[in-house]
C-alpha positions in Angstrom: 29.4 8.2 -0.7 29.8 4.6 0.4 30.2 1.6 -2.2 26.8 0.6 -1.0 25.0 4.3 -1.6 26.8 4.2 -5.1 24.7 0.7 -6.2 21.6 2.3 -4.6 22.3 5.6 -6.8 22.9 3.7 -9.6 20.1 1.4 -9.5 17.8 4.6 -8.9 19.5 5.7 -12.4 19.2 3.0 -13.9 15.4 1.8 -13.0 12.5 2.3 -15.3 9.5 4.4 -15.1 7.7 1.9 -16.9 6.1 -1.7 -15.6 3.7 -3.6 -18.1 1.7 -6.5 -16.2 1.9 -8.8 -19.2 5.9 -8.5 -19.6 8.1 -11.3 -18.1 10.9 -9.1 -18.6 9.6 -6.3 -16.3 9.1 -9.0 -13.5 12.1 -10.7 -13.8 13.6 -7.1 -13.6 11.4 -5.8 -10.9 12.7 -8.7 -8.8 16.9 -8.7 -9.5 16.0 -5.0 -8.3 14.6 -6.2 -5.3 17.2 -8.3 -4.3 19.9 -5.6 -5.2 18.6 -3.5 -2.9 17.7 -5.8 0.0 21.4 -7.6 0.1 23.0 -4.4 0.9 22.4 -4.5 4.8 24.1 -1.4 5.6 21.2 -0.1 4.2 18.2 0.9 5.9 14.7 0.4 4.4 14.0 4.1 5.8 17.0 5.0 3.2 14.9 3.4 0.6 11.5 4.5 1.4 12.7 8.2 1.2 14.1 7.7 -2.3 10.6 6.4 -3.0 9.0 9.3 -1.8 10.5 11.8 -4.1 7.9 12.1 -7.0 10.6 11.7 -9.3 11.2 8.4 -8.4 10.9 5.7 -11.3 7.8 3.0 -10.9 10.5 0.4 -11.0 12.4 1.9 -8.0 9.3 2.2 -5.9 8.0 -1.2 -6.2 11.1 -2.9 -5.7 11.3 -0.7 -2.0 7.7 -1.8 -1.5 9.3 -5.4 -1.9 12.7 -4.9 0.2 10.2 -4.0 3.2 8.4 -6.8 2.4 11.3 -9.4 2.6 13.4 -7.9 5.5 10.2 -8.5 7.5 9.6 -12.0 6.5 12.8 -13.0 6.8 13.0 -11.7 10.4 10.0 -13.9 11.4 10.9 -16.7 14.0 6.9 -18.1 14.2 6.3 -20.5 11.4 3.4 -19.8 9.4 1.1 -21.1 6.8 -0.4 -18.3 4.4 -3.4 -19.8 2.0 -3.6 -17.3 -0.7 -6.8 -17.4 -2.6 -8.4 -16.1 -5.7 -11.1 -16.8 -7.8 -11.4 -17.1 -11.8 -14.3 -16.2 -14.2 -13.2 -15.2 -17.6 -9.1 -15.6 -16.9 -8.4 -17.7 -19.9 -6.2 -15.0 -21.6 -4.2 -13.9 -18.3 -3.5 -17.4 -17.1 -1.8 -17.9 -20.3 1.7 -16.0 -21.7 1.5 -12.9 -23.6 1.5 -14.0 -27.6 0.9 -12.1 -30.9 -2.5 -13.6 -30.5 -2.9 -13.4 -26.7 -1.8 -9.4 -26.1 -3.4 -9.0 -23.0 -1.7 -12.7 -21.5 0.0 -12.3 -17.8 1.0 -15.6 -17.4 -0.3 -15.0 -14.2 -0.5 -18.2 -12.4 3.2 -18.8 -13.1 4.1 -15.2 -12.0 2.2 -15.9 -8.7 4.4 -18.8 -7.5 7.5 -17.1 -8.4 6.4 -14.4 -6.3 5.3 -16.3 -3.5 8.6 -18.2 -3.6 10.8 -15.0 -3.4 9.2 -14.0 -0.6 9.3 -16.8 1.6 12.5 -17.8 0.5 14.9 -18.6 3.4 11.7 -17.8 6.4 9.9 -19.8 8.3 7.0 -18.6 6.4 5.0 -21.5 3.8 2.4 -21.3 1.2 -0.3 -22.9 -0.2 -2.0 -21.4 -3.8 -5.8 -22.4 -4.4 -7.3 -20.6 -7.7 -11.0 -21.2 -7.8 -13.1 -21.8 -11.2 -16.4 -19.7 -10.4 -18.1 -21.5 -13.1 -15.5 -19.6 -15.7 -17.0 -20.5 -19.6 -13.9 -20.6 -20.9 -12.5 -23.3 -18.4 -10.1 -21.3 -16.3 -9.3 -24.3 -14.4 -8.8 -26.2 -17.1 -5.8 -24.0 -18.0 -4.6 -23.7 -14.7 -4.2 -27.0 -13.9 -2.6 -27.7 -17.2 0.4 -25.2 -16.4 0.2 -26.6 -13.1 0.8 -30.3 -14.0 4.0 -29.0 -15.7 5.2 -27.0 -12.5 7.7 -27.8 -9.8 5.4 -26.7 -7.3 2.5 -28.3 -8.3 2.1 -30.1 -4.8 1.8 -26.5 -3.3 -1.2 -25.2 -5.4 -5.0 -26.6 -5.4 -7.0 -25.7 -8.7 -10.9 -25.7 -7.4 -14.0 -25.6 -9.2 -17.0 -24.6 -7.5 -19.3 -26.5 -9.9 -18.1 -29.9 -8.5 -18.9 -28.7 -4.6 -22.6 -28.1 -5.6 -25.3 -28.0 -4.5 -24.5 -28.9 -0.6 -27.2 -29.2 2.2 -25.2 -27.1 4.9 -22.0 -24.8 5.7 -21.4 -21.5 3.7 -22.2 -22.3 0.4 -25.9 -24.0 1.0 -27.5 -20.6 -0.3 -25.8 -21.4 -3.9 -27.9 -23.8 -6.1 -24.8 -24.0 -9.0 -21.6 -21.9 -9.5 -24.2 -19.7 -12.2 -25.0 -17.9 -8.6 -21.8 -16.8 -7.3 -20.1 -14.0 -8.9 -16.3 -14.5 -7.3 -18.2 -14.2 -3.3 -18.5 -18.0 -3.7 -15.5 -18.9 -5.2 -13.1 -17.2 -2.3 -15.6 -18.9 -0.2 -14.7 -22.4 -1.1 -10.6 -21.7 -1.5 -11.0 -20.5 2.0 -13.0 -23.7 3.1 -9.9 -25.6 1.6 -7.6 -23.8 2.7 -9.1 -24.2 6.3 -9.0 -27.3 6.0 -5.4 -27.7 5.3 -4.4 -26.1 8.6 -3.8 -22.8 7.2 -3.0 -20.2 9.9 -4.0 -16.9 8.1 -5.8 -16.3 4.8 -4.8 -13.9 2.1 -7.3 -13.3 -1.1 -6.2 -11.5 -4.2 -7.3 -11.0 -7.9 -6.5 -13.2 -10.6 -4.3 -11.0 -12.2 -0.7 -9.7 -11.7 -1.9 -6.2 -10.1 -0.9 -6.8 -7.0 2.9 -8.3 -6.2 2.8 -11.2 -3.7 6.3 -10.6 -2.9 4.0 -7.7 -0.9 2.8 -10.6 1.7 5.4 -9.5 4.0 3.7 -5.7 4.3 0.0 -7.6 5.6 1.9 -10.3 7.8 3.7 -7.3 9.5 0.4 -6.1 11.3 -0.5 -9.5 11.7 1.9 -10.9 13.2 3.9 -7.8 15.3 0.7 -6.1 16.5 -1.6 -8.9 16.8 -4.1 -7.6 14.0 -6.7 -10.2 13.3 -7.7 -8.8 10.0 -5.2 -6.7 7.9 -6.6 -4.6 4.5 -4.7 -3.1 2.0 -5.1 0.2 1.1 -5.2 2.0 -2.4 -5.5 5.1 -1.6 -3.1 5.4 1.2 -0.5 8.5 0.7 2.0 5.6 1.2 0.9 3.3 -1.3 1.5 2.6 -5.6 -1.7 3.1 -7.3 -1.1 3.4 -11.0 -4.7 3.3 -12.4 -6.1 3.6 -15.8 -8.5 6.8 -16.2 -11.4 7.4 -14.4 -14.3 4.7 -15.4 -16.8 6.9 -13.9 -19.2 9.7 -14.3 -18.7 12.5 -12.1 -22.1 11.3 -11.2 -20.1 8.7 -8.9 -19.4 11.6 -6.2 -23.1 10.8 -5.3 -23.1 6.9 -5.6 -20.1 7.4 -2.9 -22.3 9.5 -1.2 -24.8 6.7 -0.9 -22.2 4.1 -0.4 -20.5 5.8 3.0 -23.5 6.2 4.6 -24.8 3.0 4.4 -21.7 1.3 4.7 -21.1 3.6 8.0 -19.7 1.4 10.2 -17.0 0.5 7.9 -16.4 4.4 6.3 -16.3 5.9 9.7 -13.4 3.4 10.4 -11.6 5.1 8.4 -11.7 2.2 6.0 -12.0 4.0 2.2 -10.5 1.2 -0.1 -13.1 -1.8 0.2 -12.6 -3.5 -2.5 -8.9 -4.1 -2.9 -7.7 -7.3 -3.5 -4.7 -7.5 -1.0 -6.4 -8.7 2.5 -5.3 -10.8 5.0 -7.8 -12.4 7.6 -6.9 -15.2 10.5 -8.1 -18.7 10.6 -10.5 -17.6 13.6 -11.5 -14.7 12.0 -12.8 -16.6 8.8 -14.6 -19.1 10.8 -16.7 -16.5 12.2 -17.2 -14.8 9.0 -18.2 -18.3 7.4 -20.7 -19.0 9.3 -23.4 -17.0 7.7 -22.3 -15.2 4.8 -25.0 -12.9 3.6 -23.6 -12.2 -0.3 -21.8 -14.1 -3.1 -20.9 -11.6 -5.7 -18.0 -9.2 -5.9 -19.5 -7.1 -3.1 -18.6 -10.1 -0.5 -15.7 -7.9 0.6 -17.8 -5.3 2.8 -19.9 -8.5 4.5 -16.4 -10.2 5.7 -15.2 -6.5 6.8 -18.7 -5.7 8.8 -18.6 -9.1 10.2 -15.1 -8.4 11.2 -16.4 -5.0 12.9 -19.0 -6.9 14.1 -16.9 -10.0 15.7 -14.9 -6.8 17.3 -11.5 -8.3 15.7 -8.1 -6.1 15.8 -8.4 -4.7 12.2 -5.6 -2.5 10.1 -4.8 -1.1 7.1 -1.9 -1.2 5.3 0.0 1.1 1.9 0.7 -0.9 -0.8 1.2 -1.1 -4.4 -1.2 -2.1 -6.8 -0.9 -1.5 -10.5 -4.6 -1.5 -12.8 -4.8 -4.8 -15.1 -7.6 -3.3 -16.8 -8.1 -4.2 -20.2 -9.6 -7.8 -19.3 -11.2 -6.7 -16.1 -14.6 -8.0 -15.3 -15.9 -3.9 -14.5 -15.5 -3.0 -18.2 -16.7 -6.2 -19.2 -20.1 -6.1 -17.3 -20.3 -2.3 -17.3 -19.2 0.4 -14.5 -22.7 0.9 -13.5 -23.9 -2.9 -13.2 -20.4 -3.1 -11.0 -21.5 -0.3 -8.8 -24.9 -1.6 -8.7 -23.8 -5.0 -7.4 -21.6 -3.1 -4.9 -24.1 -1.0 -3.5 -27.0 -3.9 -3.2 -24.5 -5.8 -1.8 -23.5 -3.3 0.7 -27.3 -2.3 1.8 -27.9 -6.4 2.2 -24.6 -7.3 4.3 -25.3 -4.3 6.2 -28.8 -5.7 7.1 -27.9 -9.1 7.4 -24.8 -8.3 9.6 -27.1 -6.2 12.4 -24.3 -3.5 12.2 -24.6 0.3 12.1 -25.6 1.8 9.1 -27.8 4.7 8.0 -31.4 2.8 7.5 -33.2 5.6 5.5 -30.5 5.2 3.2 -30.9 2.1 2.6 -34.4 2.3 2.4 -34.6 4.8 -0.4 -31.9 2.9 -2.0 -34.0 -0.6 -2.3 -37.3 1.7 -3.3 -35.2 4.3 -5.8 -32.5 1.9 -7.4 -33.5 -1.7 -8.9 -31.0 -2.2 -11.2 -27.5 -0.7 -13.2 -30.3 1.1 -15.8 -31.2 3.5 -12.5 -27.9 4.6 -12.1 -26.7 5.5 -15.4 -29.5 8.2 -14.9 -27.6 10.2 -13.0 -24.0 9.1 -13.0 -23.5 11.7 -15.5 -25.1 14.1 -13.1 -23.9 16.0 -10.0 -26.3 17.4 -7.2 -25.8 20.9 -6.4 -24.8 19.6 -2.9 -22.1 17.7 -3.1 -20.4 20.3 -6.4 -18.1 21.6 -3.6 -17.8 18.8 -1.4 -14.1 17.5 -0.1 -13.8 13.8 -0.1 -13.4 13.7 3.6 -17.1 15.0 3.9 -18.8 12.4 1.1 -21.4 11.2 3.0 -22.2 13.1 5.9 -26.2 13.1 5.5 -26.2 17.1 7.1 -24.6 17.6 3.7 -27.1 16.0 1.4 -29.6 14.0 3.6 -31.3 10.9 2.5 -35.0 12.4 2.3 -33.1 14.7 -0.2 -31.6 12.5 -2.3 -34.4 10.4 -2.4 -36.6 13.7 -4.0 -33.4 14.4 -6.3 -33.9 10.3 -7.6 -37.3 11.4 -8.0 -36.9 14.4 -10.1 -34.3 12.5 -12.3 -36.5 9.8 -13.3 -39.4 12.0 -14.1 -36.9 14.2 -16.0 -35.4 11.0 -18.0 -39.4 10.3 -18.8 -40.2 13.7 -20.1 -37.2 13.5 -22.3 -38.7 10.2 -23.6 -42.1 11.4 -24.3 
């Protein structure tokens, strides 16, 4: 065994199974991990991805690999580049802000962000510009961040926005918004994109507010991007490659039939092979957004599948990528609002990007979705409920309409509002 292979082993020994999003400790670990692994050059990444594999391996371990691939891309870039990273804030107040006796669920995650950002692009020829976007947050998210901000070193490379001050506006993408009170995050990423446009940006990468996803990952989406000319680059949760460590299952097993609904209207995007749509690790080009921008069709949360159909539509290069992703759940805005109003606002949002784009999608089923579903209240009727035909469904079949057809799951809504009624009466 080489001197180098001895660190590796005893880093591997010595790494934690554990990472808690709202310890500073774990990150500053995470990342003196990172670079332990990535200075020893006689190692290959390969080395270090088949140590990750093992399902043994510690959390620790695996993240920092996902991190050395990461950086021994970036660093081999010789095309400057200017990454805007974007993300929007409603209700952040307590993960902006460090972890306290009276602040348990704090992530000090603006902070954490820019340390990130700054690892990776350490020593490349890559740059970075930050813009988090108030979305018409009550508890003045901006306000915060741009407090820590003021204090920062690199408070020339990060733009706190509030979508309140840019409206109402007579034309461009956010025209359809009377006041910040009608975006639900769609809006916000909007206008850090606008900004970030207009500061020359080359690419655009959005995340979520909170620490779930590791920038020092931004190497892993400007891979794709930059190597094999990918116009549009989406992470991917659910990858056999990727990190997902997720709280338990929100849902009903009812939501085997919600998916059902979503794939087929969503089919131009499903049938790409594209099964994580909402994760908050994408990468799109300047050119890319421009087109995207010019007639967005939704402003909540479910904005995601309108950019990726108008990328399908635009017939951009498009890829997915593995990467890890770690579940800050116990502020998140689904348990907040309720897992069925979330899947509402993704489904209605999927049926009306779907029309607005002009882009294949199964019509009946969207049909029967707008005359069957008006509102969360709908679908907690039978998210506790599983039709006989999907019981033995695979996931690779959920929404193939010769499995259960939309005339037949518009009769099974039927039956399970009338039942919901008789057990009222």
């Amino acid at each position: 065994m080489t001197a180098s292979e001895k660190i590796v082993q005893q880093a591997y020994d010595k790494a934690s199974d554990v990472f808690d999003l709202t310890e500073s400790q774990h990150q500053k670990r995470l990342l003196q991990l990172a670079n332990t692994l990535y200075c020893l050059t006689d190692i290959p990444t390969s080395h270090y991805q088949q140590l990750a594999s093992s399902k043994d391996c510690p959390l620790e371990f695996r993240l920092a690999v996902k991190l050395v691939e990461s950086k021994r891309y970036v660093l081999k870039l010789k095309r400057p580049l200017l990454v805007g990273v974007v993300f929007a804030m409603w209700g952040e107040h307590n993960r902006l802000n460090e972890k306290t006796t009276l602040n348990p669920n704090g992530e000090d995650s603006l902070r954490v962000k820019i340390a990130q950002l700054n690892w990776i692009t350490q020593g490349s020829v890559v740059d970075w510009h930050l813009y988090p976007v108030d979305d018409g947050c009550p508890h003045n998210s901006a306000g915060i961040a741009g407090q820590i901000i003021a204090e920062h070193p690199d408070k020339g490379k990060v733009s706190v926005l509030r979508l309140a001050d840019e409206l109402p506006v007579a034309d461009g993408p956010l025209k359809n918004l009377a006041s910040a009170d009608d975006s639900r995050k769609g809006g916000a990423i909007i206008l850090g994109c606008q900004q970030a446009m207009a500061d020359r940006a080359d690419c655009i990468m959005y995340t979520d507010a909170d620490n779930s996803v590791h920038l020092g990952q931004l190497g892993l989406l400007l891979k794709p991007y930059v190597s094999e000319n990918a116009t549009v680059v989406l992470g991917n949760r659910k990858d056999p490659d990727s990190i997902l460590v997720k709280q338990e299952e929100r849902w009903g097993i009812g939501v085997k039939t919600l998916r059902h609904m979503q794939r087929m209207i969503g089919r131009a995007i499903f049938s790409n092979n594209i099964k994580d749509t909402q994760a908050a690790f994408k990468l799109y080009d300047r050119e890319v957004i421009k087109y995207i921008l010019a007639k967005p069709s939704v402003y909540d949360f479910s904005f995601d599948t309108d950019w990726i159909f108008a990328a399908i539509k635009g017939e951009y290069p498009m890829m997915t990528v593995p990467f890890a992703f770690i579940d800050s759940d116990a502020e998140s805005a689904s348990i907040t609002q309720g897992p069925m109003t979330t899947w509402y606002t993704l489904l209605s949002g999927l049926a009306t990007a779907a029309k607005a784009r002009d882009i294949d999608h199964n019509h009946e089923m969207v049909r029967i979705f707008e005359d069957h579903i008006h509102s969360h209240q709908d679908l907690e009727l039978i998210i506790d409920v599983l039709p006989e035909q999907l019981q033995e469904t695979e996931d690779a079949d959920i929404g193939d309409p010769l499995i259960f057809a939309p005339r037949e799951i518009e009769h099974w809504l039927v039956e399970q509002k009338q039942a919901e009624v008789g057990d009222v009466s």
